[in-house]
mmCIF file of the C-alpha atoms, coordinates in Angstrom:
data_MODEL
# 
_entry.id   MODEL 
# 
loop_
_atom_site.group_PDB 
_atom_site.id 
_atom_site.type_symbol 
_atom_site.label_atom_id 
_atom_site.label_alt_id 
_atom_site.label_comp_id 
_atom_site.label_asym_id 
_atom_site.label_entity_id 
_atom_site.label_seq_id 
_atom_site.pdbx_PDB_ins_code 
_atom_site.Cartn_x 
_atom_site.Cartn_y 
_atom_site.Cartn_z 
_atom_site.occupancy 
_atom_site.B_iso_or_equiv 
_atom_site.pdbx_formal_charge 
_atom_site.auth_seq_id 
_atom_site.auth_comp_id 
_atom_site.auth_asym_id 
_atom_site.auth_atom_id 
_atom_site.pdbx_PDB_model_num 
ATOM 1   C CA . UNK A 1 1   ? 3.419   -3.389  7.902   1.00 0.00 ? 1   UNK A CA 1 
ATOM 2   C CA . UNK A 1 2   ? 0.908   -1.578  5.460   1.00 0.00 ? 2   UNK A CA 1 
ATOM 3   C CA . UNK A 1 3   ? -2.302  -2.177  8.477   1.00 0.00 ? 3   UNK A CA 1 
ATOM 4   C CA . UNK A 1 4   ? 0.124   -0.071  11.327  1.00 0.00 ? 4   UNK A CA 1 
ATOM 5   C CA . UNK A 1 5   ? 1.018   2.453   8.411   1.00 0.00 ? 5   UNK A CA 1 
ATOM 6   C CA . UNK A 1 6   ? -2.599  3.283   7.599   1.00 0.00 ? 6   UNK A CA 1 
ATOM 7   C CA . UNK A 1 7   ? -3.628  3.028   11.176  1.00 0.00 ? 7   UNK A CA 1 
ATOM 8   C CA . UNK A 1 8   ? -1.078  5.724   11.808  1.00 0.00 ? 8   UNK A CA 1 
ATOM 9   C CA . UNK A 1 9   ? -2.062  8.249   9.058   1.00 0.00 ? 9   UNK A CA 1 
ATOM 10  C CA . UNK A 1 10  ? -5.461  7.651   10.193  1.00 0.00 ? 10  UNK A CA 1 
ATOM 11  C CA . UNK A 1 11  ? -4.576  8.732   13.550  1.00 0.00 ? 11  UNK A CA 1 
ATOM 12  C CA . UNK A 1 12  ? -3.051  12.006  12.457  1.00 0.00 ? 12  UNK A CA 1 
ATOM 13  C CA . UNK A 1 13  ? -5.549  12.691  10.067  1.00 0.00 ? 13  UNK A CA 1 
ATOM 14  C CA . UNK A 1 14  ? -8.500  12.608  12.614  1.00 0.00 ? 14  UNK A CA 1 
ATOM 15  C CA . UNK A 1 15  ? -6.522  14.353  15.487  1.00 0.00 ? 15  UNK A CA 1 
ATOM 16  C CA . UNK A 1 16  ? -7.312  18.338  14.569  1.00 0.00 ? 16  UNK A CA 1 
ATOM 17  C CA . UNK A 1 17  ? -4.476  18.802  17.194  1.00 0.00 ? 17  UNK A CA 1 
ATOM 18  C CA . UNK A 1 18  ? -2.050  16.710  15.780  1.00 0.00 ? 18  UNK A CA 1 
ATOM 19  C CA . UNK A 1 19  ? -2.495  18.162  12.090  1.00 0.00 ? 19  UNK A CA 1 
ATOM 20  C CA . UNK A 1 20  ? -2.377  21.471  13.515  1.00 0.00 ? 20  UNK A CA 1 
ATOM 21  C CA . UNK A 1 21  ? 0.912   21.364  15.018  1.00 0.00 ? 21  UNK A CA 1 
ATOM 22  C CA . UNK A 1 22  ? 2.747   19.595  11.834  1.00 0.00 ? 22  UNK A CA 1 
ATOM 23  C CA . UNK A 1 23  ? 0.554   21.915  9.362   1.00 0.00 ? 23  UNK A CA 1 
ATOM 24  C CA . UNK A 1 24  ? -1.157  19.021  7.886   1.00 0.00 ? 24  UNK A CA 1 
ATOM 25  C CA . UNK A 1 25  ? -4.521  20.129  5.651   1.00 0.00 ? 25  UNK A CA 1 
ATOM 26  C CA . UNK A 1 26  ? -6.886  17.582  5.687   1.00 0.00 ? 26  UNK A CA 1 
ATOM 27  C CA . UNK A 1 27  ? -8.148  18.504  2.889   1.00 0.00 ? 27  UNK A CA 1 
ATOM 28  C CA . UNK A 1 28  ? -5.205  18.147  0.547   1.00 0.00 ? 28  UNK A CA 1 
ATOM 29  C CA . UNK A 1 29  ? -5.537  15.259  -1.837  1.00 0.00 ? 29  UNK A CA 1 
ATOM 30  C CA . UNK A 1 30  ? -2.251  13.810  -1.358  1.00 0.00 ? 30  UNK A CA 1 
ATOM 31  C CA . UNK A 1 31  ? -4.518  12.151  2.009   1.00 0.00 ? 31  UNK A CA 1 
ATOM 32  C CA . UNK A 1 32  ? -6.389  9.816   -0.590  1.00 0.00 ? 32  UNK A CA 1 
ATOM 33  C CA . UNK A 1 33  ? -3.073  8.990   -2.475  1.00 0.00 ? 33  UNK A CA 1 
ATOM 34  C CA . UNK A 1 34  ? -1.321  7.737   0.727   1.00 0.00 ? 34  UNK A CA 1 
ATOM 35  C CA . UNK A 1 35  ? -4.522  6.186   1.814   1.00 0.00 ? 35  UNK A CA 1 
ATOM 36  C CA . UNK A 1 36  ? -5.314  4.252   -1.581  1.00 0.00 ? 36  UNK A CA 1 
ATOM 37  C CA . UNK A 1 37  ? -1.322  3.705   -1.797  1.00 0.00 ? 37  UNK A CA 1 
ATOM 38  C CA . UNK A 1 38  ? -1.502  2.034   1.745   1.00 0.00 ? 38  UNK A CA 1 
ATOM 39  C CA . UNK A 1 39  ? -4.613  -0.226  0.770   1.00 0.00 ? 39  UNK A CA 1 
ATOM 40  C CA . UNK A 1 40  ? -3.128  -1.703  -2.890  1.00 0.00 ? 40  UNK A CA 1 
ATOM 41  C CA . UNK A 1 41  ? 0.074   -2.448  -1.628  1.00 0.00 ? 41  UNK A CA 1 
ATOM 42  C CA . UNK A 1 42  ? -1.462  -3.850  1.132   1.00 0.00 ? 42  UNK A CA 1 
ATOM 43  C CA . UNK A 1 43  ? -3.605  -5.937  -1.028  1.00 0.00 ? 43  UNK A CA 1 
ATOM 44  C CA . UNK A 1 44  ? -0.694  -6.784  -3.807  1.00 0.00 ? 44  UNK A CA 1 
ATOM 45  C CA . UNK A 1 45  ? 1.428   -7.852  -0.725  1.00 0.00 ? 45  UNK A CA 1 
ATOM 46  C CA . UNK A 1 46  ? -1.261  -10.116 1.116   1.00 0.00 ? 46  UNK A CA 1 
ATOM 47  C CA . UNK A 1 47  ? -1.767  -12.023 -2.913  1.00 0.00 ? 47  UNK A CA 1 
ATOM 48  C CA . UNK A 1 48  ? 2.170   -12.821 -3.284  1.00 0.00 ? 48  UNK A CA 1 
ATOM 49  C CA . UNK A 1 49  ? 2.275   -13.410 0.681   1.00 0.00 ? 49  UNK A CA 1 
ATOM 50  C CA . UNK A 1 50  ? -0.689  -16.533 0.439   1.00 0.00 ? 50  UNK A CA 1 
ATOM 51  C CA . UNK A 1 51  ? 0.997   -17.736 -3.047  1.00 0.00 ? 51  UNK A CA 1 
ATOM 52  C CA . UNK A 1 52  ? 4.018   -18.539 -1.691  1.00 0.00 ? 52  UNK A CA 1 
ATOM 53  C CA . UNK A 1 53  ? 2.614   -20.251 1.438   1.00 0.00 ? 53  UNK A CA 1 
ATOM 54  C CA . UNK A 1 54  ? 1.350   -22.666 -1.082  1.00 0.00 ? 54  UNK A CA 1 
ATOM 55  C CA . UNK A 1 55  ? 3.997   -22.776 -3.483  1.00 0.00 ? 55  UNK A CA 1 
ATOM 56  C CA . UNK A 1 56  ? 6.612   -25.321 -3.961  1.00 0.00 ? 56  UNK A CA 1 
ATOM 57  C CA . UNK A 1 57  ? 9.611   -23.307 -5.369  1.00 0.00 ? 57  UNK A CA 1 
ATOM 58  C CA . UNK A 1 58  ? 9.956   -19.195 -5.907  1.00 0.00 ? 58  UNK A CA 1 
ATOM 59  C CA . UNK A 1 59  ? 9.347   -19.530 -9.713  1.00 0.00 ? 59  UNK A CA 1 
ATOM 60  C CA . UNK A 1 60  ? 5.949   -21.035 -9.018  1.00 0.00 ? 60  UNK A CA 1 
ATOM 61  C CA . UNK A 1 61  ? 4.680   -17.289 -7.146  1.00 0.00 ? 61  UNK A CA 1 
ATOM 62  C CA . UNK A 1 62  ? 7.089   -15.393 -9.713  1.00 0.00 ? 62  UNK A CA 1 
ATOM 63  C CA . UNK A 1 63  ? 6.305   -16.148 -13.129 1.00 0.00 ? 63  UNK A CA 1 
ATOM 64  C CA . UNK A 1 64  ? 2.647   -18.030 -13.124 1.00 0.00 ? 64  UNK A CA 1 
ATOM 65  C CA . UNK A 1 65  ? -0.499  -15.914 -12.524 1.00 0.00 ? 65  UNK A CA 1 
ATOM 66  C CA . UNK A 1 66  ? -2.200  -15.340 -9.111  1.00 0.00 ? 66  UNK A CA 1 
ATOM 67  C CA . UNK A 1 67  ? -4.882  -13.702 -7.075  1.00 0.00 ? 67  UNK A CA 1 
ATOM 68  C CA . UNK A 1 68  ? -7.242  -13.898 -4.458  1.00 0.00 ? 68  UNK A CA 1 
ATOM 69  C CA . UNK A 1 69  ? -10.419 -15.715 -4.141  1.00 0.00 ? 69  UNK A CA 1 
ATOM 70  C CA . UNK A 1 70  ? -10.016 -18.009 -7.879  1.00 0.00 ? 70  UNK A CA 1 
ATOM 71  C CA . UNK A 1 71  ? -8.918  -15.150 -9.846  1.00 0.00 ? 71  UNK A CA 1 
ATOM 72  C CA . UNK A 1 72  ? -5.816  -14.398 -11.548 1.00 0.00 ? 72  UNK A CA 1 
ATOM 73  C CA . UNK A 1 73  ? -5.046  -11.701 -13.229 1.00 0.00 ? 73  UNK A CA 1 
ATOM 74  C CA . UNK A 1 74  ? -1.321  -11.071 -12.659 1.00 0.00 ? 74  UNK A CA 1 
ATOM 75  C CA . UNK A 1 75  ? 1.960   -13.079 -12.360 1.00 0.00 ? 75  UNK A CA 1 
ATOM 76  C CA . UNK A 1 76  ? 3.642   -12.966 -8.978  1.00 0.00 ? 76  UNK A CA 1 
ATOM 77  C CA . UNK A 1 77  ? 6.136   -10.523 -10.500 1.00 0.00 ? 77  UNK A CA 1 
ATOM 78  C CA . UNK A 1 78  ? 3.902   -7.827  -11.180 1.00 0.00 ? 78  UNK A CA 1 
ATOM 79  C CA . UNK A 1 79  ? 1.915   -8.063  -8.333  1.00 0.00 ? 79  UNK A CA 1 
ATOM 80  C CA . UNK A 1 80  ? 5.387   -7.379  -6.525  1.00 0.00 ? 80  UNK A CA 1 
ATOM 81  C CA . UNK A 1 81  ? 5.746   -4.498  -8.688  1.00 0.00 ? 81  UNK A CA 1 
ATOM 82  C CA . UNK A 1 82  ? 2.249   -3.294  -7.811  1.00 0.00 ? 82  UNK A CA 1 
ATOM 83  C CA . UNK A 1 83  ? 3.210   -3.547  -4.268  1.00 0.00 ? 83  UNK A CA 1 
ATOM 84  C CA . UNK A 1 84  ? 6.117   -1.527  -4.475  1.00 0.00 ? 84  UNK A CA 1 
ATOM 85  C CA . UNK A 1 85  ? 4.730   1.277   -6.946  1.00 0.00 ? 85  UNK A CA 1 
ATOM 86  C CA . UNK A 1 86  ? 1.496   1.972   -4.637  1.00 0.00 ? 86  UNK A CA 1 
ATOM 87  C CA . UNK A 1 87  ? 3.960   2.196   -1.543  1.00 0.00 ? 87  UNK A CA 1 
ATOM 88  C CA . UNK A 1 88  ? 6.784   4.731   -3.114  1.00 0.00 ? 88  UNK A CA 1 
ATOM 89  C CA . UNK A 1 89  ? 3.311   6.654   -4.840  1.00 0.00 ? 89  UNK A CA 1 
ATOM 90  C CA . UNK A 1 90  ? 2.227   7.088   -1.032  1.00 0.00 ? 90  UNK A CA 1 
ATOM 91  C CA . UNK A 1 91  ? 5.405   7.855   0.335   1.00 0.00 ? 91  UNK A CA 1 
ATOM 92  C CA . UNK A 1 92  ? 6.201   10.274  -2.013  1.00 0.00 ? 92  UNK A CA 1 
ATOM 93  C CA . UNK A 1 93  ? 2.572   12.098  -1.608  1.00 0.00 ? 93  UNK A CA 1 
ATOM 94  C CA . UNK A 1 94  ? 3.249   11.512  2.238   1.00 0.00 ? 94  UNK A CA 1 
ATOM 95  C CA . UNK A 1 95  ? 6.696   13.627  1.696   1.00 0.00 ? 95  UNK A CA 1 
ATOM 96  C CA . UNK A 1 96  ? 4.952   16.440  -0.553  1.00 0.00 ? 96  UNK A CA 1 
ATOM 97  C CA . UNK A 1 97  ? 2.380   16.631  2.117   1.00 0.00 ? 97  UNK A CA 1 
ATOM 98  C CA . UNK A 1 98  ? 4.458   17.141  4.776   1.00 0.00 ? 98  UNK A CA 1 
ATOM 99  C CA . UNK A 1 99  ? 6.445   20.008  2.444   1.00 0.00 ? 99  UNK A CA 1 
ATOM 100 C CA . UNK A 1 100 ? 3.346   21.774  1.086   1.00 0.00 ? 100 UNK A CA 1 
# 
């Protein structure tokens, strides 16, 4: 979901047309928050995604630690929370955006 969603704003972003007709700057910084917003819950969705192709039962991705590549830093659960937190932080900078 989060690849299409990033294609998307990339799209608009590098179409001087398209900006121009729904008054999008460029130039705003609210363009980095949805873009870094896009990426970590991308990311954070991807970790719990592989742990629980792996895991035996949901408590085994919820409360124990994972990561990517041997590290793990975070329990399922606040990965999940990561993952939800970077996409409301870019769809609320997508929403002031589109107002300012």
């Amino acid at each position: 979901m989060y690849i299409p969603l990033g294609a998307a704003l990339l799209t608009v972003i590098s179409s001087p047309g398209l900006t121009k007709v729904l008054g999008i700057s460029t130039a705003s910084p609210a363009i980095w928050v949805i873009i870094c917003g896009i990426l970590v819950a991308g990311i954070a969705g991807a970790v719990v995604a592989t742990a629980c192709i792996t895991a035996q039962k949901f408590e085994d991705v919820w409360e124990n630690k994972i990561g990517a590549y041997g590290a793990a830093p975070m329990s399922g659960r606040w990965w999940a929370k990561l993952e939800h937190a970077a996409f409301w932080c870019a769809v609320i900078a997508f929403g002031l955006l589109m107002l300012g």
